[in-house]
C-alpha positions in Angstrom: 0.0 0.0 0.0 1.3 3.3 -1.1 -0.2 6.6 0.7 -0.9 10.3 -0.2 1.0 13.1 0.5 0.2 16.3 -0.2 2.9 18.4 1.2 3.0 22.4 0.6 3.2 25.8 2.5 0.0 27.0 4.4 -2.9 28.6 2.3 -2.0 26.5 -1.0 -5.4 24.3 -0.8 -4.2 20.8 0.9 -7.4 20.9 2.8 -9.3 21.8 0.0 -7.4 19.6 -2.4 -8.4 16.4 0.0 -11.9 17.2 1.1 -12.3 17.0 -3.1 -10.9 13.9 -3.2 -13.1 12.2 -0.3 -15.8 14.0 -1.4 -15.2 12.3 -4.9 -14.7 8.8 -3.7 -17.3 8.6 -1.3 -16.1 6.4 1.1 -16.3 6.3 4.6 -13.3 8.5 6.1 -11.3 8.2 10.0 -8.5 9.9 11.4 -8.4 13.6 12.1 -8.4 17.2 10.9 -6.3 20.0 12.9 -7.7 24.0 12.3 -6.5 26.8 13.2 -9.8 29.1 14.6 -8.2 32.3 13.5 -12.0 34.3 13.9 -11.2 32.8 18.2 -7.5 34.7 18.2 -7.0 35.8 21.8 -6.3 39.2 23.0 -2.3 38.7 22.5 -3.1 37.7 19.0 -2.7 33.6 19.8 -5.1 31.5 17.2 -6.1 28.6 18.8 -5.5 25.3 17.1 -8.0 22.5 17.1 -8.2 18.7 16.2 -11.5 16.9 15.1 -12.1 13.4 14.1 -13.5 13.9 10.5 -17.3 13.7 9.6 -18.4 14.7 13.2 -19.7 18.0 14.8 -17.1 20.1 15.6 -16.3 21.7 19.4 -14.5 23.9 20.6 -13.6 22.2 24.0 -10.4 21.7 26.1 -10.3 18.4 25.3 -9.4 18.7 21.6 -7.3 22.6 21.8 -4.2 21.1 20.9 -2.0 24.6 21.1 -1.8 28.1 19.9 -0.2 29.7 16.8 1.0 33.3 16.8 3.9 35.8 14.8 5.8 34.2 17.7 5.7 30.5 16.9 3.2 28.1 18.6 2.8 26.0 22.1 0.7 23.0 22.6 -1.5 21.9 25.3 0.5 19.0 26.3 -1.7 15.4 26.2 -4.3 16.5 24.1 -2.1 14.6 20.8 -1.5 11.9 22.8 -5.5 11.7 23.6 -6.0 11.7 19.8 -3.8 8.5 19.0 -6.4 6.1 20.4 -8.4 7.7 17.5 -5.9 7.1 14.5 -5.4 3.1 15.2 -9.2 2.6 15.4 -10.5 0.2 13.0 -11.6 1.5 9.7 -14.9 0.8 8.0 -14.1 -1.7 4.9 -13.8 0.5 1.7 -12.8 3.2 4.1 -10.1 5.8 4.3 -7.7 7.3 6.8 -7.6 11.3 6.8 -4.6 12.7 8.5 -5.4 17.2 7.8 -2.8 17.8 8.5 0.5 16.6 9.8 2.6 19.1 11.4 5.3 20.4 13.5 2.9 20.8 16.7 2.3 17.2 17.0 5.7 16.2 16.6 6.7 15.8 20.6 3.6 13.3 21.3 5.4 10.2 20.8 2.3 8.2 20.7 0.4 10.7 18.1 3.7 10.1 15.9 3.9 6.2 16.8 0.3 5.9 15.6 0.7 7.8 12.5 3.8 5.5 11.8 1.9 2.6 12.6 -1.0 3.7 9.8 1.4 4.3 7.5 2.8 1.0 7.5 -0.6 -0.2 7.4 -2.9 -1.5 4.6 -5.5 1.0 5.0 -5.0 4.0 2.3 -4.1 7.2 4.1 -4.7 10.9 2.6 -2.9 13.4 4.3 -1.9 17.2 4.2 1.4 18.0 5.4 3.4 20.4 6.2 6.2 21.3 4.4 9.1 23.3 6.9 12.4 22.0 7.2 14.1 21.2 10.0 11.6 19.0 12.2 12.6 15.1 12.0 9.6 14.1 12.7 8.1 15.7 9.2 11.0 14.8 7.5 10.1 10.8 8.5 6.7 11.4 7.2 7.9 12.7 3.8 10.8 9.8 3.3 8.7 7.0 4.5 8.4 4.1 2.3 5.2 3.9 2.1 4.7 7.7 1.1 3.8 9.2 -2.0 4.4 13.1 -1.7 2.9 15.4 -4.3 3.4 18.8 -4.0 1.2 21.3 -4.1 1.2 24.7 -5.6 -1.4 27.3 -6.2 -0.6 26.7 -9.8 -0.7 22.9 -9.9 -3.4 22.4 -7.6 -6.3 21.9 -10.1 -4.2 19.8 -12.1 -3.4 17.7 -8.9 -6.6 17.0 -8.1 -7.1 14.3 -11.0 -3.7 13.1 -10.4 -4.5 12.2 -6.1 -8.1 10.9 -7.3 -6.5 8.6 -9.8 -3.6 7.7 -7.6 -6.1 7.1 -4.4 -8.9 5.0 -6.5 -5.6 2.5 -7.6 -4.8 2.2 -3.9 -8.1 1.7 -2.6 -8.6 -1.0 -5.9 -5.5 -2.7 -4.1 -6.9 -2.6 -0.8 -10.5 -4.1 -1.6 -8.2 -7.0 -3.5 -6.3 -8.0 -0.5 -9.7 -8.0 1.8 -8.5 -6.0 4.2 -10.2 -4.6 7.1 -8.3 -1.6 9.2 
């Protein structure tokens, strides 16, 4: 099984790019989505950052604020990751797909959010995911080398284009995965 990548700066349309995809294949989808709630930005400017399990109504709660963004850099609410990695090894409806929007740097000191995200990527279920593209965080670097891994980048120029090109690519692996019967 060979999984989707799209990897490119903020504001280039991974989101979008993948919610065209699912939308398209019609399956049903697991795993998460992270967004930032710029319109809740606190009084020192800090945009909270949440994580929701796809499909589902979405809070604003404690229990899934995973940090804060800001023109300073970001801090995470420590645990709240780790919470979320019970989520990612769940098993997956047959003819279903994981979602991982996105994969980024904030994540990338919860050793069990990582672990899981490893363990679906060597997995037989086909993944989608957005991720980040900055340097200098191993943990992203893993996720864009990993065997498994198909990375197409994204640019607001290519982005149409792409879309045909991650629908095809996805409907092959998810052929692949109803041939060897698997169940997630």
């Amino acid at each position: 099984m060979t999984h989707a990548l799209i990897v490119g700066p903020r504001h280039v349309g991974k989101t979008t790019l993948i919610d065209r995809v699912l939308a398209e294949l019609g399956r049903p989808v697991c795993g998460f989505q992270t967004k930032k709630e710029t319109e809740f930005a606190d009084e020192q400017g800090r945009e909270p950052v949440y994580i929701y399990l796809p499909g589902k109504p979405r809070f604003h709660t404690a229990e899934n604020l995973v940090g804060y963004c800001s023109a300073k850099g970001f801090t995470t609410v420590p645990g709240v990751f780790h919470r979320y990695a019970a989520h990612i090894l769940r098993p997956v409806p047959r003819e279903g797909v994981l979602v991982f929007d996105e994969i980024g740097f904030m994540e990338a000191k919860e050793q069990a959010f990582c672990q899981a995200i490893f363990s679906r990527l060597e997995g037989d279920v086909p993944v989608i995911a957005a991720v980040k593209n900055n340097t200098g965080f191993a943990f992203l670097e893993q996720v864009r080398s990993h065997p498994n891994c198909r990375c197409f980048s994204i640019t607001a120029e290519n982005r149409d284009e792409l879309f045909g090109q991650v629908l095809d690519f996805m409907r092959v692996q998810l052929e692949s995965a109803a041939a060897g019967g698997k169940d997630g």
